[in-house]
C-alpha positions, 0 to 999 in steps of 0.5 A: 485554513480548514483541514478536515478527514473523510477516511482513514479515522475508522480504521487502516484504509480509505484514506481522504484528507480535505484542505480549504486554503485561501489563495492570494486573492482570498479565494478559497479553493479546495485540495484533496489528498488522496480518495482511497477505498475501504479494505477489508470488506467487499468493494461493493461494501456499505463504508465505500457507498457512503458519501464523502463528506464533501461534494465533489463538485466543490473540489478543486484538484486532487492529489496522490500520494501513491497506487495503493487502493486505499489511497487511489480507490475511490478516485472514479467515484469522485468524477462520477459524482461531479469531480473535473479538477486535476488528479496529480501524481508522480509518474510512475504513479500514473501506470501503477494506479490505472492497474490497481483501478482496472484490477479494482473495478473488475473485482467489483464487478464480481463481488456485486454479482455475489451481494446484488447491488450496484457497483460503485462507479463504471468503466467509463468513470475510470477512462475519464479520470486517468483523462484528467490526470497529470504526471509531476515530478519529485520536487517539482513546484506545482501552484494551482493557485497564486499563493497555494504550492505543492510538492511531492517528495519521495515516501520510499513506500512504493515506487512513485510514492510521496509524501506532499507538502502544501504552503499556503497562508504562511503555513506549511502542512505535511500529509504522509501518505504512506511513509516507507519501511526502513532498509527496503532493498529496492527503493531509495531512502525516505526523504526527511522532512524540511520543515512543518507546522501541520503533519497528517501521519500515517500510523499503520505500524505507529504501535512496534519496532520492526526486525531488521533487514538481516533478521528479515532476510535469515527468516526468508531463507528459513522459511525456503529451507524448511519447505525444501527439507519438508517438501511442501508448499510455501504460500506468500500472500504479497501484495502486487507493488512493492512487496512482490518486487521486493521479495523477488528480489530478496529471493534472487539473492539469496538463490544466486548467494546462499541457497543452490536449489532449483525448487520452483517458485510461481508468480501467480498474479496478473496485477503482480507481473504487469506491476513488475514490467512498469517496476522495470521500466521505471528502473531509474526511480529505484535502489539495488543494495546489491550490484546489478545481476549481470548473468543472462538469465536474471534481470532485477526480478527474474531468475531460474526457477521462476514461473509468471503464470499470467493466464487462468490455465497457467496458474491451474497447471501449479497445482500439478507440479510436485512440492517442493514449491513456493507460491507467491500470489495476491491478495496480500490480505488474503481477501480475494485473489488466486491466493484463495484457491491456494489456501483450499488446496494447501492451507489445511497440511501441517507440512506446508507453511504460510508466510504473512509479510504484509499489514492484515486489515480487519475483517480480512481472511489474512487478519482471522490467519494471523491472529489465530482462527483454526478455521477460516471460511473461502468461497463458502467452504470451510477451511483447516488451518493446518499449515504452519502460519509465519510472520515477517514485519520487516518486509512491510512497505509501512515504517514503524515506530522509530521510522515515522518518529525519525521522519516526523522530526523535520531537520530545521528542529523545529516541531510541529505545532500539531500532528493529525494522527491517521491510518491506524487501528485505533490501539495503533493510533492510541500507543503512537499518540502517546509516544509522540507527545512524551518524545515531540511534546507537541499536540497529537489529534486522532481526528474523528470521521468528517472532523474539522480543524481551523489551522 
């Protein structure tokens, strides 16, 4: 087998895994492992027009691990440029990742108006790929070849994420995907991995331990209680799956359990509301840590008090409601989005307080925020940074350190005899190497763009 990395080496996002396996017959036949997009610059950007490293033609079939950009983005660009093979995913996974695809390729239209050059793939490209599409589900044997097997198992990332093993040639090989946070309120558990003689592994949070999940819930509510008190405006940049519904469903509780307050809180996000609706109708696939809410009013991710400003004018009328309030809007990185428009408005009062619970890539507004910059520049407007800036790991969909050490250590005891380490800044990279050769003493590569390895 050949396994070699066409994304995600240089940095957290674009993440593009290739396997050449041989089937029974010695054919060799060609897997790739998600086709996600560069983040962090525009979607009209130099990374994403780069050619993947491999032709598309050549490929057989193509899996996803889970919706997230980073890992589906640029999937249309791969039929356009000659792909006809099968995309597999999870159910779940198919409506979540023609939303992020539609709310991607409209942004690109946008941003290539701003830089001039050409978008990367068309509408049609997009319509064509969902075409060729197939839902599987969990532990569901898939073999496109004789020989060549294919199952995806629970990530406890996003809902419908996976991680995906493959066993060909007698060996078994692990891609990750995107490996869940622990003690998230709204999805099952991680699976644990069986067995595995190659893991390609995300490292996103590989470098640090997350708090736990009454630390995360204790900062939230203070968070709230300090923008009640202050009677200021509370700004969480969420990304529109997984960490919206999360943090709906944390501040249900809390309003129903520790906090009697009517403050106002606004859903300002298309992509977020419409994600929420396929969360419920894919009910079934999630985990409630507290019982169900059975008052009229609420359901998983609604309550009294809560606002879905879906159309532009909605999301304008915000601005004329009085503080006390809380915003929650995309995009999580503060890269683009009505967020944006939020921090002009809000960002430059010290009364007010943003609330960062998700990874900022580099490059992003949110990387610049966290890290410090007591200026930030927004649509050509120079922006004071003012409000107070907060931070909460735990609500991250990403594990961490002890996470994905745990989840690397398959249950038959047996380790692996190489682990691929991927999706990582490189200091992230380079602490989480390190600690797994001290605590696996096992090989750990940090493979190189295009890198190839004989397995």
């Amino acid at each position: 087998m050949k396994l070699s990395f066409h994304g995600s080496v240089r940095g957290v996002t674009g993440s593009c895994h290739l396997l050449k396996a041989k089937d029974v017959d010695g054919h060799e036949r060609q897997l790739l492992f998600d086709c996600g997009m560069y983040q962090g610059e525009q979607m009209c950007g130099s990374k994403n027009k780069e050619e993947f490293g491999f032709d598309p033609m050549d490929i057989n079939h193509l899996f996803i691990t889970h919706p997230h950009a980073d890992h589906t983005g640029r999937t249309p660009k791969l039929v356009k440029e000659g792909f006809r093979g099968k995309i597999y995913m999870t159910e779940p996974c198919v409506g979540l990742s023609k939303l992020v695809l539609e709310d991607a390729h409209h942004i690109m239209v946008e941003d290539s108006k701003k830089c001039g050059s050409s978008v990367l793939y068309e509408l049609v490209d997009l319509m064509t790929a969902f075409d060729q599409v197939e839902g599987v589900g969990y532990h569901e044997e898939i073999e496109p070849f004789p020989g060549i097997k294919v199952m995806f198992h629970d990530a406890g990332h996003v809902l419908g994420s996976a991680f995906i093993s493959v066993k060909a040639e007698g060996k078994t090989i692990i891609f990750s995907g995107d490996i869940g946070n622990d003690n998230v309120p709204i999805l099952p558990d991680t699976e644990q991995i069986h067995s595995a003689d190659y893991v390609v592994c995300e490292s996103t949070y590989g470098h640090r331990v997350h708090e736990g999940k009454v630390e995360r819930s204790e900062r939230l509510k203070l968070a709230i209680e300090e923008t009640i008190k202050n009677k200021s405006v509370l700004m969480i940049p969420a990304f529109s799956i997984e960490r919206t519904q999360e943090l709906l469903y944390e501040i249900n509780l809390l309003l129903k359990n520790e906090l009697k307050t009517n403050i106002q809180i606004y859903l300002d996000s298309p992509m977020a509301i419409k994600a929420t609706e396929l969360y419920r109708e894919y009910k079934n696939y999630l985990r409630f840590d507290a019982p169900i809410l059975e008052e009229k009013d609420r359901d998983f991710f609604s309550f009294p008090g809560l606002h879905e400003t879906l159309d532009v004018q909605s999301s304008k009328q915000i601005n004329y409601s009085p503080p006390p309030k809380i915003i929650i809007a995309g995009s999580g990185m503060m890269s683009g989005g009505r967020i944006m428009h939020h921090l002009i408005r809000y960002l430059g009062d010290p009364k007010n307080q943003l609330l960062i619970i998700g990874y900022q890539a580099r490059g992003t507004t949110g990387r610049k925020i966290y890290e410090g910059a007591k200026k930030v520049k927004i649509f050509r407007e120079e922006v004071h940074v003012n409000a107070k800036i907060t931070a909460i790991g735990a609500f991250s969909a990403h594990g961490d350190m002890d996470k994905l050490t745990r989840w690397i250590s398959p249950k038959d005891g047996k380790t692996p005899e190489k682990i691929f380490l991927v999706h990582g800044d490189p200091e992230s990279k380079e602490v989480f190497a390190t600690h797994l050769r001290h605590k696996l003493r096992t090989d750990v590569v940090i493979p190189g763009h295009h890198d190839v390895f004989e397995l």
